[in-house]
C-alpha positions in Angstrom: 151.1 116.4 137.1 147.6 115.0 135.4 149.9 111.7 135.7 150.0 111.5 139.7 146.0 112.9 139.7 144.9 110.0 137.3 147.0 107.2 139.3 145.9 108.1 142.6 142.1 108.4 141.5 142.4 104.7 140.2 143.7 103.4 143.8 141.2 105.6 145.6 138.6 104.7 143.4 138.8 101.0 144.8 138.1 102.3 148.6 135.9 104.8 148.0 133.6 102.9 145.7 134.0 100.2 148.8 132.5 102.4 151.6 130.0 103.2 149.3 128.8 100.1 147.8 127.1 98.6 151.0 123.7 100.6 150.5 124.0 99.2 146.7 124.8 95.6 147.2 122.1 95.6 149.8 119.4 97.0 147.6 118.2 93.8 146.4 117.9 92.8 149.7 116.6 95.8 151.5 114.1 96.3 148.9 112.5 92.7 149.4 112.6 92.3 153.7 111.7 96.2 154.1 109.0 98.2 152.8 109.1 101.8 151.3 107.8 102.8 154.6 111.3 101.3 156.3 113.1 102.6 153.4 112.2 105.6 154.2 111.9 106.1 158.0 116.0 104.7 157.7 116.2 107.2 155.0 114.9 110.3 157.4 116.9 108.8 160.8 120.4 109.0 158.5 119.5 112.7 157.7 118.7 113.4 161.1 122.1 112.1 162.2 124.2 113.7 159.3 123.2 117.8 160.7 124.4 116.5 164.4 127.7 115.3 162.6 128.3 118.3 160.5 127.9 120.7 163.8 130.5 118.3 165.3 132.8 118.2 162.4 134.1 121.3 162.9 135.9 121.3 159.5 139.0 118.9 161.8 139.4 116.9 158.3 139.7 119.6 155.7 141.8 121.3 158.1 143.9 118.2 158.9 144.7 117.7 154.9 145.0 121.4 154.1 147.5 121.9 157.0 149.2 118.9 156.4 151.0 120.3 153.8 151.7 123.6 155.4 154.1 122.2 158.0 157.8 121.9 157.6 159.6 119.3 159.3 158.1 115.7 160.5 157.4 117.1 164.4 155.6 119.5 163.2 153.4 117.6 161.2 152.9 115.0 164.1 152.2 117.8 166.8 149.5 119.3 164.0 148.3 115.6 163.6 148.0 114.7 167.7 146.4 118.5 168.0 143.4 117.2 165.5 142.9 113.9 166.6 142.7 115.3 170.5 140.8 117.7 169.6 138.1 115.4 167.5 138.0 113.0 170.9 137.0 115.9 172.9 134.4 117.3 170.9 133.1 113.4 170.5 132.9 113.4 174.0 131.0 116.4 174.6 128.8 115.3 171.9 127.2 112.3 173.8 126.9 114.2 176.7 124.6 117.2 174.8 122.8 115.3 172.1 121.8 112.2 174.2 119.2 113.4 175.9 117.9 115.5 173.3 117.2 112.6 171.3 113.4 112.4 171.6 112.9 116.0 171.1 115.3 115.3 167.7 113.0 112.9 166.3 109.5 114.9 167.2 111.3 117.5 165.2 112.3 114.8 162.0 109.0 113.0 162.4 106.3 114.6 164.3 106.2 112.2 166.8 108.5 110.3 169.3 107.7 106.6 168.6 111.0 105.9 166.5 113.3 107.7 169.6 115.1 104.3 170.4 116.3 104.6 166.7 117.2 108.1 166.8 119.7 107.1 170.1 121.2 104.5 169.2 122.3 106.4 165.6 123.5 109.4 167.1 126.1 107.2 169.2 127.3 105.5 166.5 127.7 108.5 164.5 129.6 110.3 166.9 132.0 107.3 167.4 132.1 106.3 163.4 133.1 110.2 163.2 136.8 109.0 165.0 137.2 107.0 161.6 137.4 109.9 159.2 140.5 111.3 160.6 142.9 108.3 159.9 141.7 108.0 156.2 142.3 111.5 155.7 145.9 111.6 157.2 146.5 108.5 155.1 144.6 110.8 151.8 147.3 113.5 152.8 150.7 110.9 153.1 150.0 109.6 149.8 149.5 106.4 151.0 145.9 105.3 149.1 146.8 101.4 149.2 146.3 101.7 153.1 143.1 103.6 152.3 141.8 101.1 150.3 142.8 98.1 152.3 140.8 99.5 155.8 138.0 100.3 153.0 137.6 96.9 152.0 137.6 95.5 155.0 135.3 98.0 156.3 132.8 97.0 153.7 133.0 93.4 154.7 132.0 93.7 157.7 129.3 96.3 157.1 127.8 93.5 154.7 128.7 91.2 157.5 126.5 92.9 159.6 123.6 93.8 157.7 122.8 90.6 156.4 123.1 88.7 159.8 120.9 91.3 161.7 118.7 92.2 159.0 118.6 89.2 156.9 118.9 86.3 159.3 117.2 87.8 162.3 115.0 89.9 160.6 115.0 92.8 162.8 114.6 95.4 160.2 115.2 99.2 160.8 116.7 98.0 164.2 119.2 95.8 162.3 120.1 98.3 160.5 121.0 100.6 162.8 122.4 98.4 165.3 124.7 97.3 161.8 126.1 100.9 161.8 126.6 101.2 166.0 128.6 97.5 165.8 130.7 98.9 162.8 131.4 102.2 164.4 132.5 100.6 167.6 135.2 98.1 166.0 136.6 100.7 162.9 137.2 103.8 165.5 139.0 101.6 167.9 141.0 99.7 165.0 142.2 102.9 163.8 142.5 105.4 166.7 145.0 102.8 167.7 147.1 102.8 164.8 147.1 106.7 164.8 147.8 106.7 168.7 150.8 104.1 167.9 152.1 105.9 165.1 151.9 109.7 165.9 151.5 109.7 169.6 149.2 112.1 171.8 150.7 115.5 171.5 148.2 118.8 172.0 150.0 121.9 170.2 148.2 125.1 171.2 149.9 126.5 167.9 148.6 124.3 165.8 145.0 124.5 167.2 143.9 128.5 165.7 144.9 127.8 162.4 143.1 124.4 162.3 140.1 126.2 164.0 140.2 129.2 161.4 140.5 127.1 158.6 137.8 124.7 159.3 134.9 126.5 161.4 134.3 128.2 158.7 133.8 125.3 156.8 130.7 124.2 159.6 128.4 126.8 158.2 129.5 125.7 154.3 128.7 122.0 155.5 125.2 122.6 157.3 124.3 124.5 154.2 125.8 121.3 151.8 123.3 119.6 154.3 120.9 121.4 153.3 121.3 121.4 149.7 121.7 117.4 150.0 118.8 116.5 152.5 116.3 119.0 153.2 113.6 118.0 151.3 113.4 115.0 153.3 112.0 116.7 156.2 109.3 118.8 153.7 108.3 115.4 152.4 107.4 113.3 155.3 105.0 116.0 155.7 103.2 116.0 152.8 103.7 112.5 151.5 103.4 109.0 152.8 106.6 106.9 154.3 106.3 104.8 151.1 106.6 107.6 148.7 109.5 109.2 150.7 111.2 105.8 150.4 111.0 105.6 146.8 112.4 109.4 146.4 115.2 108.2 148.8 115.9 105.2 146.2 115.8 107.7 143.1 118.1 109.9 145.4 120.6 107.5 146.1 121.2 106.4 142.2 121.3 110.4 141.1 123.9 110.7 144.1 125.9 108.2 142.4 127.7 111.4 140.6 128.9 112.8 143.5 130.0 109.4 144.6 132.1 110.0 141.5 133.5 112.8 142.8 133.8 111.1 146.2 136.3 108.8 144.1 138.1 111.3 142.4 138.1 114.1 145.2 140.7 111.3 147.5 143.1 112.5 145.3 141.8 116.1 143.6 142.2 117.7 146.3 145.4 116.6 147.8 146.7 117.4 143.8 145.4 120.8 144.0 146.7 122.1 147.0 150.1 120.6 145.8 150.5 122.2 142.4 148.5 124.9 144.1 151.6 125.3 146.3 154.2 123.8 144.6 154.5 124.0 140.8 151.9 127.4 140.7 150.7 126.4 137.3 147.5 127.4 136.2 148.0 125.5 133.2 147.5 122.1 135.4 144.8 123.2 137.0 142.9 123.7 134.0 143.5 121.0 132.1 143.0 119.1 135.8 139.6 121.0 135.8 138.4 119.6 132.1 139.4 116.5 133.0 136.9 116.7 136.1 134.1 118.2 134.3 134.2 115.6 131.1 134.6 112.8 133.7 131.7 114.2 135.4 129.5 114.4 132.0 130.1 110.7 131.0 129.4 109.4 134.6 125.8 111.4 135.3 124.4 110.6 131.6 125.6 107.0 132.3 123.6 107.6 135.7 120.9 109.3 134.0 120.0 107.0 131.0 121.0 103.0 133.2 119.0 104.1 136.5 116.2 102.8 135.0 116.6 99.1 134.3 119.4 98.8 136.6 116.4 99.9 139.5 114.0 97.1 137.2 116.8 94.6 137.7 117.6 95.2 141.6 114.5 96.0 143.4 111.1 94.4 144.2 107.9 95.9 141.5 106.9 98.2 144.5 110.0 100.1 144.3 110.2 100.3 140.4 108.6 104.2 140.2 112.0 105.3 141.8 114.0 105.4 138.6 111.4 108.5 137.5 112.8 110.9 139.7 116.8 109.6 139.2 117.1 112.4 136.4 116.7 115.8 137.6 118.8 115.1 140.6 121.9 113.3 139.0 121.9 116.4 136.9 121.8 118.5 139.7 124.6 117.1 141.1 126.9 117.0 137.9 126.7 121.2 139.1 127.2 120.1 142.7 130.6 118.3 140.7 131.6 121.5 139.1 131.7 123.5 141.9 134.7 121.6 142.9 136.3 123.1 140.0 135.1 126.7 140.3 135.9 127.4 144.2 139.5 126.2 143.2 140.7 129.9 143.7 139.0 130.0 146.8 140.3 127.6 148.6 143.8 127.5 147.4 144.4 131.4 148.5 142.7 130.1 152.1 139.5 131.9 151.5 137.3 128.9 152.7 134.6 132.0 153.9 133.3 133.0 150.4 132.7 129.1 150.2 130.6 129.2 153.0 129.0 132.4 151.8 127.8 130.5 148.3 126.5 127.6 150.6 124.3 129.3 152.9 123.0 131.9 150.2 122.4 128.0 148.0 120.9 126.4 151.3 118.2 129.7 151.7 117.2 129.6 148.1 117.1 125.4 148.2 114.3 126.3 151.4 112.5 128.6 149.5 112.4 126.1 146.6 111.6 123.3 149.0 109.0 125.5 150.8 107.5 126.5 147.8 107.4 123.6 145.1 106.6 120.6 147.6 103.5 121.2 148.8 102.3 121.2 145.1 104.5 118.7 143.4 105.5 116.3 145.9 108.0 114.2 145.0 108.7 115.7 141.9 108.7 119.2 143.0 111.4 117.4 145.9 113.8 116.8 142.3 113.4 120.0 140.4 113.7 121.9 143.8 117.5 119.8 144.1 118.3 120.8 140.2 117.5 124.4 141.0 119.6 124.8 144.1 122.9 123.2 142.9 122.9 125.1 139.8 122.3 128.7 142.1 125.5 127.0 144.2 127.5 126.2 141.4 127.3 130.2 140.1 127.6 131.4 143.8 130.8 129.6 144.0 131.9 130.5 140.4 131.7 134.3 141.0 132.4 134.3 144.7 135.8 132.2 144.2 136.5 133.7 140.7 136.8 137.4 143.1 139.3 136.2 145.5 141.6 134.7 142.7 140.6 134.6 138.9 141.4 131.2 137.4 140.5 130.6 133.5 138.7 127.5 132.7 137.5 126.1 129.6 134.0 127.4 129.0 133.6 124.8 125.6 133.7 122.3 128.1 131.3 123.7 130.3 128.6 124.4 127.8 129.1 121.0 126.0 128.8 119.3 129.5 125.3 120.8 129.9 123.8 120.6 126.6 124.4 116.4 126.4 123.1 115.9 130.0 119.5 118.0 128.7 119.9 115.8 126.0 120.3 112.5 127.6 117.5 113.6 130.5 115.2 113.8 127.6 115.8 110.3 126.1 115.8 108.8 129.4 112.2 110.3 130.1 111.2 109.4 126.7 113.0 105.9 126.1 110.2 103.3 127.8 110.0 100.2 126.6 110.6 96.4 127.4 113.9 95.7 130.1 116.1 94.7 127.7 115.5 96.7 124.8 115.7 99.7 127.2 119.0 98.4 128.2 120.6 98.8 124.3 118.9 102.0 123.7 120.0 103.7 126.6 123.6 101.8 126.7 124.0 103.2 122.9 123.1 106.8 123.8 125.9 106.4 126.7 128.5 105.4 124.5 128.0 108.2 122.0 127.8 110.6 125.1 131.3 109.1 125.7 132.7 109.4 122.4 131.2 113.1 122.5 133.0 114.1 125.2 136.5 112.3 124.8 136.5 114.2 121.3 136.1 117.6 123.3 138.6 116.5 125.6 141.2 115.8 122.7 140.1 119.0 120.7 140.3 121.7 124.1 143.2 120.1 126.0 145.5 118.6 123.5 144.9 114.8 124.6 145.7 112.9 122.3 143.7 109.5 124.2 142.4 108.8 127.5 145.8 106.9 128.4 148.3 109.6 127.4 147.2 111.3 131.2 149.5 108.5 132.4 152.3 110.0 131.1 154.1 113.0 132.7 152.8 116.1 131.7 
């Protein structure tokens, strides 16, 4: 089973590293024709954008890849898959008509004043039509089919780089180029693909199919506004008590300790279709667990490499002014390795369709991340904004743990666990202590990776029987 996981992963990995790399490949750029102060107002408009998204979600693609495999025959699935995608148009639909006008009120709320409104607009349309793209990639995520994913991902990324650099390299127009790169991009990818779907599957609307899809994913809304929460929040604490520039660099440091879950954004294309199918159809626990360790040691030897090469990788692509970033890149990435293992722990949970003790661990996480927020900003700024993140994914990690471990005990490998947490303290502890010229930074840091490697591929072979890395290819 580890065999279909690990294949999968590798073809997904290609698309999803793809729809992710435009923010990357643009840093250079972005962080020599913007300031911190753009970086940052662009950083803040995003956020804004992503809560109206989540409330218009719905849960429609967790739904769509859960059910998926529920249904029997081919009409079935197709009713279940015009149901969704009908469903998604309508709530599109009465999207723009409620959150339009509300758009200056949205940004007086993000901001404190109105003067960046046009901005705010213009997002919130594109978001709500980008949102038609998600549904295609998922239905391809549940067929199997991750070549197709990855082909619409590349291409997607060319023309997002297409974009960016024509309106915000060539004609120079800034935080208006870049949003008017994500309304152009949303426009032309929705209508490429609801086509395709529309040609393929038809137009059905199956009242059957709809409370089951609405029962699985509401719940999931609440879950995702907290995740919001978790991810984002501190944004709108910090443009109050900082200046645009510094809330641009936090958004920098942000976006290279995110980089882990962007790992897991990789590997979840295909986790999570693997889990609900031996889940469902093999009902082996032993899988799952040796699925999990893979996960979790995966997860170790991607945030220490985040951890420890931030640093002169953020030397190497930005302008001087936007060098301070890498300080903060620590505490987050390793907040987000426990964001990672919560994708192992709610296992249980979601497999036995119990997607409302996820949502319990979320919004008790999203109150505590407040509180922290609330509490540790005002006095630490920036750095309170890091340790406040670090503190509220490792509260989510154990709500999630106990909450899905009550529903339906599954045993995991503690070792694992443990040894995954002691090397990242380790390696945030170098990385805050190892400062020194670019390039000797760059073998000091690159030598403590590669022992964190050989660390944890030793644990893998010693808990799980692996014999080497490329043995997973085999069948299990």
């Amino acid at each position: 089973m580890l065999r279909t996981l690990v294949k999968d992963s590798a073809v997904y990995a290609v698309g999803t590293i793809a729809s992710r790399l435009v923010g990357f490949i643009m840093i250079p750029v972005y962080t020599r024709v913007l300031t911190p102060a753009d970086y940052g107002i662009i950083e803040t408009i995003v956020r804004l954008i992503d809560i109206i998204g989540l409330l218009l979600s719905l849960g429609l693609a967790e739904a769509l890849l859960r059910h998926y495999y529920l249904a029997k025959t081919d009409d079935e699935r197709n009713r279940l898959i015009g149901t969704v995608f009908n469903l998604n148009l309508l709530v599109v639909a009465a999207g723009v008509l409620v959150f339009w006008p509300l758009s200056p009120w949205l940004t007086r709320l993000a901001f404190g004043h109105d003067r960046y409104t046009h901005y705010v607009a213009v997002s919130l349309i594109g978001m709500m039509i980008g949102s038609l793209i998600e549904l295609p990639l998922t239905l391809w995520r549940a067929e199997g089919k991750p070549w197709r994913f990855t082909t619409i991902s590349l291409l997607k990324l060319f023309t997002q780089l297409s974009t960016n650099i024509v309106l915000v390299v060539w004609f120079r127009w800034g935080v208006w180029g870049v949003v008017m790169s994500g309304l152009l991009n949303a426009v032309i990818w929705s209508a490429v693909l609801g086509v395709l779907v529309r040609l393929r599957y038809g137009s059905c609307f199956d009242k059957r199919w709809l409370v089951p899809v609405l029962r699985y994913g509401l719940p999931l809304v609440p879950a995702s506004l907290s995740q919001f929460v978790l991810h984002y929040s501190d944004r709108f604490f910090l443009v109050r008590y900082v200046s645009e520039s510094e809330l641009g660099l936090y958004s920098l440091a942000y976006r290279f300790g995110m980089l882990v879950s962007v790992f897991f954004g990789v590997l979840s294309m295909a986790w999570w279709p693997w889990v609900f199918d031996v889940a469902t159809i093999t009902r082996s626990e032993y899988h799952l667990r040796r699925g999990s360790a893979l996960l979790l040691v995966t997860a170790t030897i991607f945030c220490s490499g985040v951890i420890l090469l931030a640093d002169p990788t953020i030397r190497l692509l930005s302008a001087p002014s936007f060098h301070s970033a890498s300080l903060f890149v620590a505490p987050i990435a390793f907040g987000y390795w426990f964001f990672v293992s919560s994708s192992v722990f709610r296992i249980g949970a979601l497999v036995s369709d119990r997607t409302s003790v996820f949502a319990v661990a979320n919004v008790a996480s999203a109150a505590l991340c407040l509180g922290l927020n609330a509490a540790l900003i005002p006095l630490f700024h920036v750095w309170g904004a890091a340790y406040a993140t670090l503190g509220a994914f490792v509260a989510f990690a154990l709500f999630v743990a106990v909450g899905s471990h009550r529903v339906h005990p599954i045993r995991y490998d503690g070792r694992i666990v443990v040894l995954s947490i002691v090397l990242l303290v380790f390696v945030s502890a170098c990385s805050h202590l190892l400062r020194a010229s670019l390039w000797v930074e760059v073998g000091g840091r690159a030598t403590l990776w590669l022992m964190v490697v050989g660390i944890s591929l030793v644990a893998m072979v010693k808990t799980q029987g692996v014999r080497l890395p490329w043995v997973l290819l085999r069948r299990s």
